[in-house]
SENUKOL-456257 format. One record per residue: residue number from 1; residue in one letter; x, y, z of N, C-alpha, C in turn. Coordinates in steps of 0.05 Angstrom, whole numbers, plus 5000, padded with zeros to 4 digits. Each point is the difference from the previous one (the first is absolute). Layout:
REM SENUKOL-456257
<site><zafi>NUM</zafi><roza>a</roza><n_X>X</n_X><n_Y>Y</n_Y><n_Z>Z</n_Z><ca_X>X</ca_X><ca_Y>Y</ca_Y><ca_Z>Z</ca_Z><c_X>X</c_X><c_Y>Y</c_Y><c_Z>Z</c_Z></site>
...
END
This chain:
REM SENUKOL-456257
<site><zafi>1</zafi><roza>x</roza><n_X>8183</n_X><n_Y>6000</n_Y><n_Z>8595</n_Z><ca_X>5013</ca_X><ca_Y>4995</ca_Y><ca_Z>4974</ca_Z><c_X>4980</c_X><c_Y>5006</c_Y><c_Z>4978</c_Z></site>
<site><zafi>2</zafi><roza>x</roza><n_X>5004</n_X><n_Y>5019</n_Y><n_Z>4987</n_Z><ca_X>4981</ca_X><ca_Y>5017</ca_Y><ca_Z>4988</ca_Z><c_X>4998</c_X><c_Y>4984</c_Y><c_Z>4969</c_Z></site>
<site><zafi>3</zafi><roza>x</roza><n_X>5023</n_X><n_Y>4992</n_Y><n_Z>5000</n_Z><ca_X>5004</ca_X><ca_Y>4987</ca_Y><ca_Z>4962</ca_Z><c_X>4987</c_X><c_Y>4973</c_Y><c_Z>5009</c_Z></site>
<site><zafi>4</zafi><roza>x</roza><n_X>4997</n_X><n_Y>4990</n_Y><n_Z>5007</n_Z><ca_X>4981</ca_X><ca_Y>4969</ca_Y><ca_Z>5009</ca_Z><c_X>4979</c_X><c_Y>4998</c_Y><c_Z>4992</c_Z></site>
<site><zafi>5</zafi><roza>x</roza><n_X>4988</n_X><n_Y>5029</n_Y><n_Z>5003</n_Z><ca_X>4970</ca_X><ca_Y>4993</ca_Y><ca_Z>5000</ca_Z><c_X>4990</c_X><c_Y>5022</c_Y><c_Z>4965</c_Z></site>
<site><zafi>6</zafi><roza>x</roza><n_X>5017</n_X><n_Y>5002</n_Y><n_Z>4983</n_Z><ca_X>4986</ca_X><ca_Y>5008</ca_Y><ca_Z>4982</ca_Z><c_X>5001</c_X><c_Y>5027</c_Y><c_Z>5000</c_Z></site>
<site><zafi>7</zafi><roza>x</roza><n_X>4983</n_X><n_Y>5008</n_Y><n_Z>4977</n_Z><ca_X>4988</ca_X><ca_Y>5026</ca_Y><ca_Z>4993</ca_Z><c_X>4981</c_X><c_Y>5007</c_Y><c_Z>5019</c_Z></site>
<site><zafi>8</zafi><roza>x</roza><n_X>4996</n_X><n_Y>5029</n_Y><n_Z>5012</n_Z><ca_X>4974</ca_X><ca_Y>5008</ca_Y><ca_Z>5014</ca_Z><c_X>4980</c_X><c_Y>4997</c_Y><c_Z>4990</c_Z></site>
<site><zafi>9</zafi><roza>x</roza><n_X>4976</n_X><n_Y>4981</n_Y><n_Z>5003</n_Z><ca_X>4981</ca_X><ca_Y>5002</ca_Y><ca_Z>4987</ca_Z><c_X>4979</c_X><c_Y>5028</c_Y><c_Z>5001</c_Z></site>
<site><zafi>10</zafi><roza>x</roza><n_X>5009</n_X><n_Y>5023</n_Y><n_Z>5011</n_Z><ca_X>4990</ca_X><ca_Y>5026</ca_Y><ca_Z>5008</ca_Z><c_X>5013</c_X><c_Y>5021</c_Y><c_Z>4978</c_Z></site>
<site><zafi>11</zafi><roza>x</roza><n_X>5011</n_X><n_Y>4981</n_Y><n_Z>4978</n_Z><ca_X>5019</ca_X><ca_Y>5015</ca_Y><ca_Z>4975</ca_Z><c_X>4994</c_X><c_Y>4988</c_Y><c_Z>4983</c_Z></site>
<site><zafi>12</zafi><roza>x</roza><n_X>4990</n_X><n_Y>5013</n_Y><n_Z>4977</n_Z><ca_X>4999</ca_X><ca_Y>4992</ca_Y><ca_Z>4976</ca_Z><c_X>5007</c_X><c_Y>5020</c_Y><c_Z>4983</c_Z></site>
<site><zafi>13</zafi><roza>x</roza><n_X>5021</n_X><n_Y>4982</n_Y><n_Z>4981</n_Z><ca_X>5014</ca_X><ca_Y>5016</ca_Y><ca_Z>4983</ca_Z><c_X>4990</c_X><c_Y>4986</c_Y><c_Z>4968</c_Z></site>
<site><zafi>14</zafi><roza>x</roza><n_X>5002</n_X><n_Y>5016</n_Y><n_Z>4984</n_Z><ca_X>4986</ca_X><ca_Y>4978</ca_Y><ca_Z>4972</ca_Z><c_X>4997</c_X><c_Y>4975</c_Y><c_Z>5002</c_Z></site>
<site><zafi>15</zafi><roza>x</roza><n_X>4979</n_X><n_Y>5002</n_Y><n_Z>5004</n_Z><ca_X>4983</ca_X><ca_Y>4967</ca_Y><ca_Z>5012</ca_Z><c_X>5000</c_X><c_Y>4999</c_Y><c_Z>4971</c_Z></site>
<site><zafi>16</zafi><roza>x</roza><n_X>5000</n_X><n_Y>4971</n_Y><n_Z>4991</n_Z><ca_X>4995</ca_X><ca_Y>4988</ca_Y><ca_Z>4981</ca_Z><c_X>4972</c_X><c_Y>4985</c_Y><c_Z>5004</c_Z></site>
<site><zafi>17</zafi><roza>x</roza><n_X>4981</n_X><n_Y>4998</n_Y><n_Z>4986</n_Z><ca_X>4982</ca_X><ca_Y>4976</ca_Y><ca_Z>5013</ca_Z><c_X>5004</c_X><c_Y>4979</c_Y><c_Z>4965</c_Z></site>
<site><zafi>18</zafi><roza>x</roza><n_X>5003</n_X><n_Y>4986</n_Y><n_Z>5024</n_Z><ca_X>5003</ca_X><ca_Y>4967</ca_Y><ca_Z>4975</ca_Z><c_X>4976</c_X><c_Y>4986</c_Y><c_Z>4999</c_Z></site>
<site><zafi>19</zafi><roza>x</roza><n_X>4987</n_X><n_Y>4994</n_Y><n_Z>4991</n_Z><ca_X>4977</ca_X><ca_Y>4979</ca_Y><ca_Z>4987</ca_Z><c_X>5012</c_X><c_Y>4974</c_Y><c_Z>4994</c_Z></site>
<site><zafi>20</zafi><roza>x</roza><n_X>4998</n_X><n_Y>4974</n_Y><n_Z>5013</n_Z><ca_X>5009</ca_X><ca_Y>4976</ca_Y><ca_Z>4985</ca_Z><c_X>4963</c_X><c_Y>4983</c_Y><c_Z>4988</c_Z></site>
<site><zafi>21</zafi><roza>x</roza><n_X>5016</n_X><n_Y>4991</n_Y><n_Z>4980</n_Z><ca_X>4980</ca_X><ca_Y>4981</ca_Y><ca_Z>4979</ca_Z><c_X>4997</c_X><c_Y>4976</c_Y><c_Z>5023</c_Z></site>
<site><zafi>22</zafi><roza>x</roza><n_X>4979</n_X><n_Y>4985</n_Y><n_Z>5006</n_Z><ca_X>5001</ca_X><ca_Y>4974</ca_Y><ca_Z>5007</ca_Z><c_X>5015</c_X><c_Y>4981</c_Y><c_Z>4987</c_Z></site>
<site><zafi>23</zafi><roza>x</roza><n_X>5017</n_X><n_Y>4980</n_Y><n_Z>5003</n_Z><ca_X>5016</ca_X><ca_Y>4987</ca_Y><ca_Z>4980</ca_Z><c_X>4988</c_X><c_Y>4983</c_Y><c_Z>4978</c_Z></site>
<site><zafi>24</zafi><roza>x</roza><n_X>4964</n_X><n_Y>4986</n_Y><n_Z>5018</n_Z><ca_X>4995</ca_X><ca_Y>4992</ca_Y><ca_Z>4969</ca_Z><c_X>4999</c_X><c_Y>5010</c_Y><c_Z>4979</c_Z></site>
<site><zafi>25</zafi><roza>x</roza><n_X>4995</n_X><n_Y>5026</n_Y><n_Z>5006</n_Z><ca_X>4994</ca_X><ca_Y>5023</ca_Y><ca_Z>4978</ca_Z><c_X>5029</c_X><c_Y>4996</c_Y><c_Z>4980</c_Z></site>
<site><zafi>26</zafi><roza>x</roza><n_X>5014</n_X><n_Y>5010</n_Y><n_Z>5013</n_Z><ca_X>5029</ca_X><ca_Y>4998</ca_Y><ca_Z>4985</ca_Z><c_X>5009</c_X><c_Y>4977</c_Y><c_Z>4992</c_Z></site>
<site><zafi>27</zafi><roza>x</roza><n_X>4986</n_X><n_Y>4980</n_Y><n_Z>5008</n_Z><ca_X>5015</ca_X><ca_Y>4969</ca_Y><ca_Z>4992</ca_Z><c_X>4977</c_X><c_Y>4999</c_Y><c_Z>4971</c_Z></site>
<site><zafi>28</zafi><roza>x</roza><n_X>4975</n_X><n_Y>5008</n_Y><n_Z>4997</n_Z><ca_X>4990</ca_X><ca_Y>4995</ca_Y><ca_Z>4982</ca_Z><c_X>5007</c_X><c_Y>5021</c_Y><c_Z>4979</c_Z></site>
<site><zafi>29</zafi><roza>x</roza><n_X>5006</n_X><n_Y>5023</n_Y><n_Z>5001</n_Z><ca_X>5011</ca_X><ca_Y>5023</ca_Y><ca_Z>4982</ca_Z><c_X>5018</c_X><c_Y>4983</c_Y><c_Z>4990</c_Z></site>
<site><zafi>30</zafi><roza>x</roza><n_X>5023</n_X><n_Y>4995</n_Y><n_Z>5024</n_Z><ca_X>5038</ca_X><ca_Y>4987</ca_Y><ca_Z>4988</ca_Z><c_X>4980</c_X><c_Y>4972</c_Y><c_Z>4973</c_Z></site>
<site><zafi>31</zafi><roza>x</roza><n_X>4989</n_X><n_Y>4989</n_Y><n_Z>5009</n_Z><ca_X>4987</ca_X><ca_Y>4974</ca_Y><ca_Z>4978</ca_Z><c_X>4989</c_X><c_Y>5023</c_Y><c_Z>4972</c_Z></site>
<site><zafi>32</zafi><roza>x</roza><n_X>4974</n_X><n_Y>5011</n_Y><n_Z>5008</n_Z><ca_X>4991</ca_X><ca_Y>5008</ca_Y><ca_Z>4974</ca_Z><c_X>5028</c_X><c_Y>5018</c_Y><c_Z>4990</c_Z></site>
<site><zafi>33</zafi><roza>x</roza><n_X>5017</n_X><n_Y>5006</n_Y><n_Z>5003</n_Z><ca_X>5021</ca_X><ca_Y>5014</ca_Y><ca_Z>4986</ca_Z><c_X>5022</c_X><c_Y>4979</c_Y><c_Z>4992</c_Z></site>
<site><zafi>34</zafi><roza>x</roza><n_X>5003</n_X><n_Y>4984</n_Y><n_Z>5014</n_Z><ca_X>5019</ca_X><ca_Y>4979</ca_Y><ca_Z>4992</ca_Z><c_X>4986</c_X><c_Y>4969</c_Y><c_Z>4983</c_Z></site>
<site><zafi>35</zafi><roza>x</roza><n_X>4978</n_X><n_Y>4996</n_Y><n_Z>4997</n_Z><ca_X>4985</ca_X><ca_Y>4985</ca_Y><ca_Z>4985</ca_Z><c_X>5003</c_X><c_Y>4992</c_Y><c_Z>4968</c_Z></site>
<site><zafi>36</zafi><roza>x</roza><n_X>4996</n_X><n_Y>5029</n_Y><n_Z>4991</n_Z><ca_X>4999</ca_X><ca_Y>5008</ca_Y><ca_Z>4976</ca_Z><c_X>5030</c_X><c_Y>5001</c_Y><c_Z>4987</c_Z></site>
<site><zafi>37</zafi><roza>x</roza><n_X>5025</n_X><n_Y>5007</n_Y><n_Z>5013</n_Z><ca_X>5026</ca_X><ca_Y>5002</ca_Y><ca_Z>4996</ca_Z><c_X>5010</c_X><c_Y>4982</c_Y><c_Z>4986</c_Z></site>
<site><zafi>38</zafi><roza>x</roza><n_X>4989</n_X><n_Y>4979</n_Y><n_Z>5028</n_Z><ca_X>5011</ca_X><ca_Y>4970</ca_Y><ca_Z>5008</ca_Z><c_X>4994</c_X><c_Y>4986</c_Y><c_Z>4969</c_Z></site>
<site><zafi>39</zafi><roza>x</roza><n_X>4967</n_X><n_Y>4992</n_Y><n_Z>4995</n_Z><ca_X>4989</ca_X><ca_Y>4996</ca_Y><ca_Z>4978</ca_Z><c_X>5009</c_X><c_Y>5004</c_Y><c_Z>4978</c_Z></site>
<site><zafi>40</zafi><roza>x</roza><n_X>5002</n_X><n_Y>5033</n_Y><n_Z>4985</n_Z><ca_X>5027</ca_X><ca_Y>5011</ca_Y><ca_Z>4987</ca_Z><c_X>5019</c_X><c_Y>4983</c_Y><c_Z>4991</c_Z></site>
<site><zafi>41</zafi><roza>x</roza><n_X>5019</n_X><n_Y>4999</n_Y><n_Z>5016</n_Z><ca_X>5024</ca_X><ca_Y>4996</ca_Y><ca_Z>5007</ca_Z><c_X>5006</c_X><c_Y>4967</c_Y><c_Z>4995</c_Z></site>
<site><zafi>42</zafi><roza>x</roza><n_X>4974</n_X><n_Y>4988</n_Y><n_Z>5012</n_Z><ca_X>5004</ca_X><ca_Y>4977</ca_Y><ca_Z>4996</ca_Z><c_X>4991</c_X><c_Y>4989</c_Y><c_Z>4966</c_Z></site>
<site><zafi>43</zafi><roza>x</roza><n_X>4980</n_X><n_Y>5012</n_Y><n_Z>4988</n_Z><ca_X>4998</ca_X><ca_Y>5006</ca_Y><ca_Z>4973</ca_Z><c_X>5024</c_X><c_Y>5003</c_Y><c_Z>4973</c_Z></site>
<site><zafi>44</zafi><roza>x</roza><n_X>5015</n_X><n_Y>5019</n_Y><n_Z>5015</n_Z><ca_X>5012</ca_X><ca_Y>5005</ca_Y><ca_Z>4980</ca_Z><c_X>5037</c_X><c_Y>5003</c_Y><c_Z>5010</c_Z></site>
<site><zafi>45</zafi><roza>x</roza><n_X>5002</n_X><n_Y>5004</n_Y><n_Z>5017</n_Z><ca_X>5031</ca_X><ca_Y>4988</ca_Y><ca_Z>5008</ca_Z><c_X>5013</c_X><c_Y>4978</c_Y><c_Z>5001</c_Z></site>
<site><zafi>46</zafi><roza>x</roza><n_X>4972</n_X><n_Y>4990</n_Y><n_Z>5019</n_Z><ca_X>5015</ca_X><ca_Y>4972</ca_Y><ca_Z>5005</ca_Z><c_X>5006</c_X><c_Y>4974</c_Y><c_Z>4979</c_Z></site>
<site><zafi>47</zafi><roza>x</roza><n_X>4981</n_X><n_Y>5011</n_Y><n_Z>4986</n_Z><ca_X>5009</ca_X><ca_Y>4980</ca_Y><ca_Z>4962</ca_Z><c_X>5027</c_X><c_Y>5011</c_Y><c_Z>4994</c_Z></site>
<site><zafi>48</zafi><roza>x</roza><n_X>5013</n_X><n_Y>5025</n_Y><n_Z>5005</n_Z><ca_X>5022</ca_X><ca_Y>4998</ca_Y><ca_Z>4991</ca_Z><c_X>5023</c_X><c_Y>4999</c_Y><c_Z>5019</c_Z></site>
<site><zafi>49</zafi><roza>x</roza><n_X>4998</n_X><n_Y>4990</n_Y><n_Z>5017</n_Z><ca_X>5019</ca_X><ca_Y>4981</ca_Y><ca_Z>5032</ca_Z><c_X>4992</c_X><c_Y>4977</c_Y><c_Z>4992</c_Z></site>
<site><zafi>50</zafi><roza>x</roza><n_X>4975</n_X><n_Y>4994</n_Y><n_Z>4985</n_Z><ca_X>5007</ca_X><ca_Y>4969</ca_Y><ca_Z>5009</ca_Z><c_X>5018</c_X><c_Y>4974</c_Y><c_Z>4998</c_Z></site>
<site><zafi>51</zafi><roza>x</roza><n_X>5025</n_X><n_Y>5009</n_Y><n_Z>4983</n_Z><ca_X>5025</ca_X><ca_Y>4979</ca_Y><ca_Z>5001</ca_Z><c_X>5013</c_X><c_Y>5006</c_Y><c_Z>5034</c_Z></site>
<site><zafi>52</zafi><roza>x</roza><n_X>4996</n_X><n_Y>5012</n_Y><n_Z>5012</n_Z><ca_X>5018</ca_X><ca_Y>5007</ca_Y><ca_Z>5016</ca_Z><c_X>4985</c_X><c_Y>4987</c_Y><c_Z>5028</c_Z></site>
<site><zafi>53</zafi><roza>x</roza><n_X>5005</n_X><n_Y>4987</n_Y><n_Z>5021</n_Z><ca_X>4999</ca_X><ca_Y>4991</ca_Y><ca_Z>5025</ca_Z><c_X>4976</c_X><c_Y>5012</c_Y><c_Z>5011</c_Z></site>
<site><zafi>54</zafi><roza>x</roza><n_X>4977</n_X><n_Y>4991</n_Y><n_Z>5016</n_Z><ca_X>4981</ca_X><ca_Y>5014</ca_Y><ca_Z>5010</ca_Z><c_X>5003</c_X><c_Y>5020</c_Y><c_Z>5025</c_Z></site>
<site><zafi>55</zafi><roza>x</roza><n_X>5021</n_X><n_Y>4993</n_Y><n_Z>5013</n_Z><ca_X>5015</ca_X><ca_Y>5028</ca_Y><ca_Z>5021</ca_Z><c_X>5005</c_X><c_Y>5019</c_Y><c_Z>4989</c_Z></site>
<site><zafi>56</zafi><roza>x</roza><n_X>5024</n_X><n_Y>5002</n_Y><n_Z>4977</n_Z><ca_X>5001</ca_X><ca_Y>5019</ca_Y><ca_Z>4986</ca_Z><c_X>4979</c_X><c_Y>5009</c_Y><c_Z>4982</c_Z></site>
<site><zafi>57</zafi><roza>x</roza><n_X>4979</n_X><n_Y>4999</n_Y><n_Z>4998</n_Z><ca_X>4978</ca_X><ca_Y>5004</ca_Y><ca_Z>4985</ca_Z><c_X>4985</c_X><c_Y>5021</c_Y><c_Z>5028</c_Z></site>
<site><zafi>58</zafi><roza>x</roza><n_X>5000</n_X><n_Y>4987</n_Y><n_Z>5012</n_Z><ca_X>4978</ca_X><ca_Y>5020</ca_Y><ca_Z>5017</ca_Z><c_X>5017</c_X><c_Y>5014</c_Y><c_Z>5009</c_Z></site>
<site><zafi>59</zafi><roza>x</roza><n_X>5027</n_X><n_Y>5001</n_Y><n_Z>5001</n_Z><ca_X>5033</ca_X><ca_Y>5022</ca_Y><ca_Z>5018</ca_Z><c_X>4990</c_X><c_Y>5025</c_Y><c_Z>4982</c_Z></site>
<site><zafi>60</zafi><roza>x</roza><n_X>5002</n_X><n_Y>4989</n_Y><n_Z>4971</n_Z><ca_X>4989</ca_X><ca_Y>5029</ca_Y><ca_Z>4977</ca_Z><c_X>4977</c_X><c_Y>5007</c_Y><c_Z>5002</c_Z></site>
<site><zafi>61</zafi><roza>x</roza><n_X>4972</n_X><n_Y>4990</n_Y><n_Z>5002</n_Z><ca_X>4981</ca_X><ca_Y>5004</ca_Y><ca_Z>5000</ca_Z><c_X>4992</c_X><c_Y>5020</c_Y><c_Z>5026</c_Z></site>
<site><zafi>62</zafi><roza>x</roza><n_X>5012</n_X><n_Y>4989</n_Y><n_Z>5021</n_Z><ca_X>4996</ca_X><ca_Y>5017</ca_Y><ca_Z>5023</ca_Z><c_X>5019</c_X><c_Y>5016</c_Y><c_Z>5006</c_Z></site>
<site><zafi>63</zafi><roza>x</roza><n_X>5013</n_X><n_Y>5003</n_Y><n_Z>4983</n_Z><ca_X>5021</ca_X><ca_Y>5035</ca_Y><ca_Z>5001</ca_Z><c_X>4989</c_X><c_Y>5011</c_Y><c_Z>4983</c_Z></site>
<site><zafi>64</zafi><roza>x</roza><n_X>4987</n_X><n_Y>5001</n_Y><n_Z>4983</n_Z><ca_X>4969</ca_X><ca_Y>5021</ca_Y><ca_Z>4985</ca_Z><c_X>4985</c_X><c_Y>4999</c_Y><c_Z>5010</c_Z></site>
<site><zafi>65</zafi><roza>x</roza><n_X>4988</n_X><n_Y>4986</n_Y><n_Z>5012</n_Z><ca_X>4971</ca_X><ca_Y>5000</ca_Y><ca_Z>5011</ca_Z><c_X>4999</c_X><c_Y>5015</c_Y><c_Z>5029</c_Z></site>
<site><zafi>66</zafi><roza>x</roza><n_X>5017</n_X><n_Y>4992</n_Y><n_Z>5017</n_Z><ca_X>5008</ca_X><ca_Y>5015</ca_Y><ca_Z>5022</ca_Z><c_X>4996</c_X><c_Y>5039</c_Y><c_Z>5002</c_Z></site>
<site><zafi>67</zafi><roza>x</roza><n_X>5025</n_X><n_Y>4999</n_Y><n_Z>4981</n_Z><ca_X>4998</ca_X><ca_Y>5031</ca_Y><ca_Z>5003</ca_Z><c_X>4975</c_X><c_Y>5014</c_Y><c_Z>4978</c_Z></site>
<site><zafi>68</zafi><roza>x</roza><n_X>4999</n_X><n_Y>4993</n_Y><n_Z>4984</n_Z><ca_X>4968</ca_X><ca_Y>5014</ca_Y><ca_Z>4990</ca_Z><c_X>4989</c_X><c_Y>4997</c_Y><c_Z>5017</c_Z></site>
<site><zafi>69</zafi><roza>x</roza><n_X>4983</n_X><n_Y>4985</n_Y><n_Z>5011</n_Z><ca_X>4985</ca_X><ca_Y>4996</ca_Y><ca_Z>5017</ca_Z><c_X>5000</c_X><c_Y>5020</c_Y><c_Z>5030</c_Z></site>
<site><zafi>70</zafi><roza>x</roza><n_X>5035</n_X><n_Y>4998</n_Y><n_Z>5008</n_Z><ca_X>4999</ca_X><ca_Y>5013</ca_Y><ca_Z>5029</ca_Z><c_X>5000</c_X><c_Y>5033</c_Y><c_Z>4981</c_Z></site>
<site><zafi>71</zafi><roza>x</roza><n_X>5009</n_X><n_Y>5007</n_Y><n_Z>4975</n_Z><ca_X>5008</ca_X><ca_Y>5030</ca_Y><ca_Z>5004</ca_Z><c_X>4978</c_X><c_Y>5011</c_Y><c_Z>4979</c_Z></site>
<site><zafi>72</zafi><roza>x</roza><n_X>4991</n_X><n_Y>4987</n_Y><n_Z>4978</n_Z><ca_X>4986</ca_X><ca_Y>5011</ca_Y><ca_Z>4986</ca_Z><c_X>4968</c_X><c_Y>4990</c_Y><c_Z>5010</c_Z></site>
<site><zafi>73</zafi><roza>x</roza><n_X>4980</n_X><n_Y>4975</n_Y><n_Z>5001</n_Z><ca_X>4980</ca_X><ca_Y>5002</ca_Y><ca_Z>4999</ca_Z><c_X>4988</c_X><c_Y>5001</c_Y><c_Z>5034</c_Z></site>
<site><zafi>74</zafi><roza>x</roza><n_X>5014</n_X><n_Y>4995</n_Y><n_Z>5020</n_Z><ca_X>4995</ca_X><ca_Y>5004</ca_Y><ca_Z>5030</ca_Z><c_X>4989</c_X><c_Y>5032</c_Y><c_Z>5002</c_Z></site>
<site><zafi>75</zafi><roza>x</roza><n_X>5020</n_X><n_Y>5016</n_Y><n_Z>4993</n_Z><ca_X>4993</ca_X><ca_Y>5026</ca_Y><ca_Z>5004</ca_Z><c_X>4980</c_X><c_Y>5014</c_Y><c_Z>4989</c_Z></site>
<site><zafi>76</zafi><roza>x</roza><n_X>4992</n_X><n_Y>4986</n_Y><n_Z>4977</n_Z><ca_X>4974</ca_X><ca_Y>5008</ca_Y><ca_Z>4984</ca_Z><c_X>4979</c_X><c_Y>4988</c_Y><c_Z>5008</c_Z></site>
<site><zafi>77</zafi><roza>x</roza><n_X>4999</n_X><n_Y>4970</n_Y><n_Z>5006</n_Z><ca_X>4982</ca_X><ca_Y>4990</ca_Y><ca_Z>5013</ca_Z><c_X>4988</c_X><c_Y>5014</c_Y><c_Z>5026</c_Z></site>
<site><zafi>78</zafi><roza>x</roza><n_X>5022</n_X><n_Y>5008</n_Y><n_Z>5016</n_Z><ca_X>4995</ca_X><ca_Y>5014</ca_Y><ca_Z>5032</ca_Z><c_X>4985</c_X><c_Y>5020</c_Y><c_Z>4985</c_Z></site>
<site><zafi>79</zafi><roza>x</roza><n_X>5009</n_X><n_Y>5017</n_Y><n_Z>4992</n_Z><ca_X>4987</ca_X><ca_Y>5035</ca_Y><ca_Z>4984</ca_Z><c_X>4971</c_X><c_Y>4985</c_Y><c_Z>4992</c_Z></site>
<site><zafi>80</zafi><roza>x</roza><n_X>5001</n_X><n_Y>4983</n_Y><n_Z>4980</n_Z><ca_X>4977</ca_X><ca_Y>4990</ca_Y><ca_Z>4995</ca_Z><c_X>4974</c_X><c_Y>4998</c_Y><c_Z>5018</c_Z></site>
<site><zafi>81</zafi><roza>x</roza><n_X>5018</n_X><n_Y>4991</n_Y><n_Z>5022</n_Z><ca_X>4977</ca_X><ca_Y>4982</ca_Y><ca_Z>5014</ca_Z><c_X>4995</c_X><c_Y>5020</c_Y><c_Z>5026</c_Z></site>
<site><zafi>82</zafi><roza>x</roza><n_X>5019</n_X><n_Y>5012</n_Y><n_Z>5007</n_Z><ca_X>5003</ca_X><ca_Y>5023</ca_Y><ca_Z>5025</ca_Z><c_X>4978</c_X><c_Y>4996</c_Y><c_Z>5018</c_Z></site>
<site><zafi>83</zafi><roza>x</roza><n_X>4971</n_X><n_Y>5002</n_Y><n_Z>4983</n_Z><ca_X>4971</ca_X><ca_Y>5008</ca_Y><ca_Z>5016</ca_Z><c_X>4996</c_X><c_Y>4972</c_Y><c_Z>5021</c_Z></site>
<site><zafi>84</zafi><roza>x</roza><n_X>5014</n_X><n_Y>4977</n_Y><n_Z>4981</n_Z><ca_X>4987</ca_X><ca_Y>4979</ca_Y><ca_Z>5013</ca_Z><c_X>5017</c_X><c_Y>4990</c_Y><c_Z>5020</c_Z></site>
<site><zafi>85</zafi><roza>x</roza><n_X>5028</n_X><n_Y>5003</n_Y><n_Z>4994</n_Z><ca_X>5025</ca_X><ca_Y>4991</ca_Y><ca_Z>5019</ca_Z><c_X>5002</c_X><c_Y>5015</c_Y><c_Z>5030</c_Z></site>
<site><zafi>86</zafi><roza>x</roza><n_X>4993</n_X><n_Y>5020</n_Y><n_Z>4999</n_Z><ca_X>4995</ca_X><ca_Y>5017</ca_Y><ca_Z>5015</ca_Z><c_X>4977</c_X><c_Y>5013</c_Y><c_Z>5018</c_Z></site>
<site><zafi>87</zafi><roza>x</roza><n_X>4995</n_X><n_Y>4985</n_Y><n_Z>5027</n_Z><ca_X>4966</ca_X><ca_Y>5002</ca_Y><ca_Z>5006</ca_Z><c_X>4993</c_X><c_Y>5032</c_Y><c_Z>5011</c_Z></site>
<site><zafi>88</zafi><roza>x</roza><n_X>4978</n_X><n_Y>5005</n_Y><n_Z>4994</n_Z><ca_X>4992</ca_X><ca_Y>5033</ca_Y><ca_Z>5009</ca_Z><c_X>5005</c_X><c_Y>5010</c_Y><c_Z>5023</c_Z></site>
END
């Protein structure tokens, strides 16, 4: 049963080679990128939520902070950091 066992490893077709970051690496990038946001955010938004419930305060807070974070400064951070996320 030929489909069981995979691809021939005697075939390579556009190999991809993937590099993964160690995760502390990425857990400390996801912080230094999300640090500064957070700070931000808590500066100057959250004075103007503050009549409103502390769930709903962080429900808003973390539907901005979220996606900047995952779409705008992650990807720049990675580019940024490439040399170091990535071992030789």
């Amino acid at each position: 049963m030929r489909w069981c066992r995979g691809p021939d490893p005697d075939i390579v077709d556009n190999e991809v080679i993937v590099h993964r970051s160690p995760v502390w690496k990425m857990a400390l990038l996801t912080w230094l990128g999300l640090w500064p946001v957070v700070t931000l955010m808590m500066g100057t938004v959250r004075p103007l939520l503050a009549a409103l419930p502390l769930p709903l305060q962080t429900l808003i807070m973390t539907a901005i902070i979220v996606p900047l974070v995952t779409w705008v400064l992650m990807p720049g951070l990675t580019r940024l950091f490439r040399g170091w996320l990535v071992p030789p």
